[in-house]
C-alpha positions as CSV (number, residue, x, y, z in Angstrom):
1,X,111.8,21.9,104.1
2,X,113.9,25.1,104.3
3,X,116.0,25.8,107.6
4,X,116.0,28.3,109.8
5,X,118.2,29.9,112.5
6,X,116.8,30.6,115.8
7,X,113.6,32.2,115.5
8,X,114.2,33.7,111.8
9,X,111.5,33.2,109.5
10,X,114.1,33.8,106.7
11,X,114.9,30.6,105.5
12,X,119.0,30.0,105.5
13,X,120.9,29.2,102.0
14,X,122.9,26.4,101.5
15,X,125.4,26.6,98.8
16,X,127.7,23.9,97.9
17,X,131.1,23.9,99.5
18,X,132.8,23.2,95.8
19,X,131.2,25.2,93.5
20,X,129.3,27.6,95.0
21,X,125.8,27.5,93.8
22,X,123.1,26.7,96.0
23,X,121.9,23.3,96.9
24,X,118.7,21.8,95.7
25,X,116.2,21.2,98.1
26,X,117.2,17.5,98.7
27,X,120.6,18.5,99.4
28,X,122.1,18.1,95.8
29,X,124.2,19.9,93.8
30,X,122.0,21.4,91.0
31,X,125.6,21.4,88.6
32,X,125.7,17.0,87.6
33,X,129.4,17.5,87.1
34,X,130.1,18.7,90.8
35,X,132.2,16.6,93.0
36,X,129.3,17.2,95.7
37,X,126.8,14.6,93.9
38,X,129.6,12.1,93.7
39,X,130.4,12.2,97.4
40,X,126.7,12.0,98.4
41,X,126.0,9.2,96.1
42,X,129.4,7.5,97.6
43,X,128.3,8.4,101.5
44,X,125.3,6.3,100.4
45,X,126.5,3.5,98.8
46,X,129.0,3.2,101.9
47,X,125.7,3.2,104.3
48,X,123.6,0.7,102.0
49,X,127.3,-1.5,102.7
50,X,127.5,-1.3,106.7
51,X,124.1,-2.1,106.8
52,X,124.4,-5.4,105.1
């Protein structure tokens, strides 16, 4: 679900802070190579961890 500022109907843009393309809806980095996917896949591993 796109987000929005205030009362803007214009959905905001969210590009990735590496490469500058912009995100996929689920918060990915539509480039595989990007550092942004490994980081998200590492914030989650870390989570799946502490809650063991």
């Amino acid at each position: 679900m796109p987000k929005y500022i205030g009362d803007s109907k214009v959905p905001v843009m969210e590009f990735c802070e590496y490469c500058w393309e912009v995100l996929n809806e689920d918060g990915t980095c539509p480039i595989e190579e990007c550092v942004h996917n490994d980081l998200l896949s590492l914030d989650e591993s870390e989570a799946q961890t502490e809650g063991d």
